[in-house]
N, C-alpha and C positions, 0 to 999 in steps of 0.2 A: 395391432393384431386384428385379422380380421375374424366377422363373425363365428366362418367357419372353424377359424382355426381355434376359438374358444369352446364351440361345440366337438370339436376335437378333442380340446386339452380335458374338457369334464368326462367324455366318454372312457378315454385309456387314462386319467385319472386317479387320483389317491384314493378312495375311500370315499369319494363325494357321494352324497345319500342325502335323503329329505329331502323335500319341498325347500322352493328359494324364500326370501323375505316375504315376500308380497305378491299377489296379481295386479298389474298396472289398472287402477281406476283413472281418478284424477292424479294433477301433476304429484310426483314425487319429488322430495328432495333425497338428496345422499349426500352426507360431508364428508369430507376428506384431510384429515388432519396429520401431519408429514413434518418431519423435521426441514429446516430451512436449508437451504443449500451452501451449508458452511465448507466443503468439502467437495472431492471431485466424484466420488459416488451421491450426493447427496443432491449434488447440482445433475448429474445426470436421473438420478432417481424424481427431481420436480421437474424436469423436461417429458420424463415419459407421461408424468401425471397430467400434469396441463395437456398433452399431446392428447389421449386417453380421453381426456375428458372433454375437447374442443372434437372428435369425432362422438362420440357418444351423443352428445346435444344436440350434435347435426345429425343422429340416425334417429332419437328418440325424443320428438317432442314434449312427450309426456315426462321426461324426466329433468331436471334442475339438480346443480350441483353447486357445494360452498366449500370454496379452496381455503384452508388455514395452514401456514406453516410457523413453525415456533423456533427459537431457538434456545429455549429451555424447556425443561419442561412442566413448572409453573406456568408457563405461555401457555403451551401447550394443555394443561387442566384449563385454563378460563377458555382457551378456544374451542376446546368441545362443549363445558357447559354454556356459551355463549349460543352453538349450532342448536341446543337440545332445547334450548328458551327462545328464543327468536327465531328461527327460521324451522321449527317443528321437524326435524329429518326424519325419514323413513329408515335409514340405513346408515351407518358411522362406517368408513374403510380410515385404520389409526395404524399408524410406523409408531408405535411407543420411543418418546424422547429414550424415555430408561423403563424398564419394566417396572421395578417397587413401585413407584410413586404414580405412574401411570394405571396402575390395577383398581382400585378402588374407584375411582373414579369412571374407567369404561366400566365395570361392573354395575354400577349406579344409573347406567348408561342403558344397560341389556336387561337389567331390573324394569324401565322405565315400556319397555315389549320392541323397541327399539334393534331392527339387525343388526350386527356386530359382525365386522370382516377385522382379522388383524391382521396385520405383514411385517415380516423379518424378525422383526424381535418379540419374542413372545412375552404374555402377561405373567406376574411373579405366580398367579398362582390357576391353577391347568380348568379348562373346560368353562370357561364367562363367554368365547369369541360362537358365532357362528359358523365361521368359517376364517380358517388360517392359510396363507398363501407365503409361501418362503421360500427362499435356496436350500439347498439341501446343505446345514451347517455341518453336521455331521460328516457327510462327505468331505465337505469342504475343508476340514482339520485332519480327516482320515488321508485324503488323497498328499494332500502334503505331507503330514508325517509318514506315511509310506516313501516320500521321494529321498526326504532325509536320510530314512532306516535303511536304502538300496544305494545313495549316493556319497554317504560320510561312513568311517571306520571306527571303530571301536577304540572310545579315549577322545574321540575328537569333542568339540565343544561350542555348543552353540547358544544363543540368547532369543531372548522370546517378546514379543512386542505384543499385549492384547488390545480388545479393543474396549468400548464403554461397558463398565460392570452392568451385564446385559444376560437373560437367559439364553441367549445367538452365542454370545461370546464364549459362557459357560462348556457351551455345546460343542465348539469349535476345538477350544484349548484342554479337552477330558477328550474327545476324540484324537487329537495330536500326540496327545501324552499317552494313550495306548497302542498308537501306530510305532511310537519309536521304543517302546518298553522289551526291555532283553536285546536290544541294537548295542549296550554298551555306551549309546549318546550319553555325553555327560548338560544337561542344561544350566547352564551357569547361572543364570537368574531371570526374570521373568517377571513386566510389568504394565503397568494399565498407559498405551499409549493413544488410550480415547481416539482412535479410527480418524487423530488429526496428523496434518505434517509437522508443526510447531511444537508437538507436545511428543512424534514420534523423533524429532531432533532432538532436543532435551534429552529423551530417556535412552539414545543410543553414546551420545556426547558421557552419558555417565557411565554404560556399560564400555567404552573404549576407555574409559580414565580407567575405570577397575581393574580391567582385564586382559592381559598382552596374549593372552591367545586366544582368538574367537576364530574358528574357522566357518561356521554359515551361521545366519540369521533370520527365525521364521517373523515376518514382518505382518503376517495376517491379516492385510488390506493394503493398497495398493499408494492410497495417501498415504501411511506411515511406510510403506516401502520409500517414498519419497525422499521424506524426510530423513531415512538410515542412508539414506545412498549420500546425502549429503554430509554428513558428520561423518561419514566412513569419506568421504571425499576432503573433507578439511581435514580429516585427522594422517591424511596422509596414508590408508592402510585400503584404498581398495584392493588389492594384488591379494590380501590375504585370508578374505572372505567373498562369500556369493549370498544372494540375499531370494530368500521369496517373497515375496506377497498375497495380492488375491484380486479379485473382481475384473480383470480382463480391462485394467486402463488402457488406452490407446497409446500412451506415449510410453507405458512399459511394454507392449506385445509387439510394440514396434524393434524397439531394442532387443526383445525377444527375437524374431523375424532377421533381425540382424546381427543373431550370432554372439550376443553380450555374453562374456562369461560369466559376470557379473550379476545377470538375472537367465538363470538357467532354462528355470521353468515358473509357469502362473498358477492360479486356479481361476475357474468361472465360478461366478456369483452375480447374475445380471440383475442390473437395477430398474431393467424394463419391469420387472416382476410386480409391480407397482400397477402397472396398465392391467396385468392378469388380471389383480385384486379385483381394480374398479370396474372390470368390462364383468367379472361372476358375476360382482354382486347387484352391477344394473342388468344383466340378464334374469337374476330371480327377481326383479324388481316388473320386469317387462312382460314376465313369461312364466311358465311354471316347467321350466328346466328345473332340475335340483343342483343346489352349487353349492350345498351344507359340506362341511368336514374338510379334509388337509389334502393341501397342490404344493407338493415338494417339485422344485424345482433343482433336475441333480447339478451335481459338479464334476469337472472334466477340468483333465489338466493339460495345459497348453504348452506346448514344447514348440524347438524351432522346426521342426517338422511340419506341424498344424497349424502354428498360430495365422499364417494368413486366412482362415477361415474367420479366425475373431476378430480381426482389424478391421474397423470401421474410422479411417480419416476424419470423417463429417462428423461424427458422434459428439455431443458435448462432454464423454468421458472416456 
């Protein structure tokens, strides 16, 4: 992203108000603590980071950055207090592994006079971050459940894949579940498929044993669409369901682009959103732009109409 376009994004922006972190004196540091790239959002989400932050360093000598990624989120608690005792930060930018267990700890954090940027998933409990940058999850549960409630009939039956018991998640699936209320959808069941492929096979492998009639499946990420396309592939039943997802993968919008029936439509939920975070919060760090308060990033839905606008071949997701 370039400069301007971030001086863009704060001006017709969410609510951004107050003064940034800091005035750049001497060097700064800003950590940045991100789940590990276990997944194919997760691996695109540490590519824009590293990207983000290898231009950042090259515009702004005065600033220093310390990359941690976790894949727990025990890792993830010693990796920030590790940043807050060693390397002194001026600013923490944190993707919470899981909200509960992550709250106290960045709050100990913002206690400390320390700025606080969060992304995607929010803290269990509201007003610690200084600033919050995310997709729009609401949308992004609204806009699918709206496709449902306009594209299945009354009686039909579908199953529900979440992701990691997450305030993101929370927001997504009480969104979905008001978009299709009074549609007559009947939801046959509904469970935690941790935004993995491996754990979104499992949990579709048991709703196919359950259940001989599922006519669609809200897959609510793109990895666990994955993994439903495959147990609906081995169990022999793609003809009898269509499946969505979310985050605009490249090898489902591709499939999208050509026509799958199978994957009708997507949602956006870009993982560049990461880069936002980092570039606000080393602008208030460099400047006295204000980049306090919430950068929703919306959600649009990708049909075979559109979707060449979102295909990106080269992308790492």
């Amino acid at each position: 992203m370039k400069r301007r376009d971030i001086f863009k994004g704060a001006a017709l922006g969410l609510s951004l108000a107050v003064a940034g972190p800091a005035l750049a004196q001497d060097t700064k540091v800003i950590g940045v603590a991100i789940p590990s790239a276990t997944h194919g959002f997760m691996g695109g989400l540490n590519y824009h980071a590293q990207a983000s932050i290898e231009r950042l360093e090259a515009t702004y000598p005065e600033l220093d950055f310390v990359l941690a990624t976790a894949g727990d989120a025990g890792k993830m608690v010693n990796d920030i207090e590790d940043m807050v005792a060693t390397r002194n930060i001026s600013a923490l930018v944190v993707l919470p592994f899981e909200s509960e267990p992550l709250t106290s700890p960045v709050q100990a954090v913002k206690e400390q006079g320390i700025w606080v940027t969060v992304v995607d998933r929010g803290l269990s409990v509201e007003g610690i971050e200084d600033l919050y940058v995310a997709g729009d999850n609401t949308g992004f549960g609204r806009v699918a459940g709206e496709y449902f409630a306009e594209n299945l009939n009354e009686g039909d039956n579908i199953v529900v894949l979440r992701g990691i018991p997450t305030t993101l998640d929370n927001e997504r699936v009480d969104a979905f579940t008001a978009a299709i209320d009074g549609s007559g959808i009947n939801v046959l069941d509904m469970q935690h498929g941790n935004w993995n492929r491996d754990d979104a096979f499992n949990v579709m492998q048991d709703f196919l044993s359950k259940y001989d009639d599922i006519d669609a499946v809200w897959a609510a990420d793109d990895d666990m669409a994955v993994g439903v396309l495959e147990a609906i592939s081995q169990a022999d039943r793609s003809d009898e369901m269509w499946v969505v997802g979310g985050a605009g993968m490249k090898e489902i919008i591709k499939r999208i682009m050509d026509g799958d029936p199978q994957l009708p439509v997507n949602v956006t939920y870009p993982p560049a959103q990461i880069a936002t975070a980092i570039e606000l919060t080393a602008l208030g760090l460099v400047s006295d732009t204000p980049v306090a308060g919430r950068f929703i990033i919306g959600s649009q839905i990708i049909t075979p109409e559109n979707a060449e606008q979102f295909y990106f071949p080269d992308s790492p997701f």
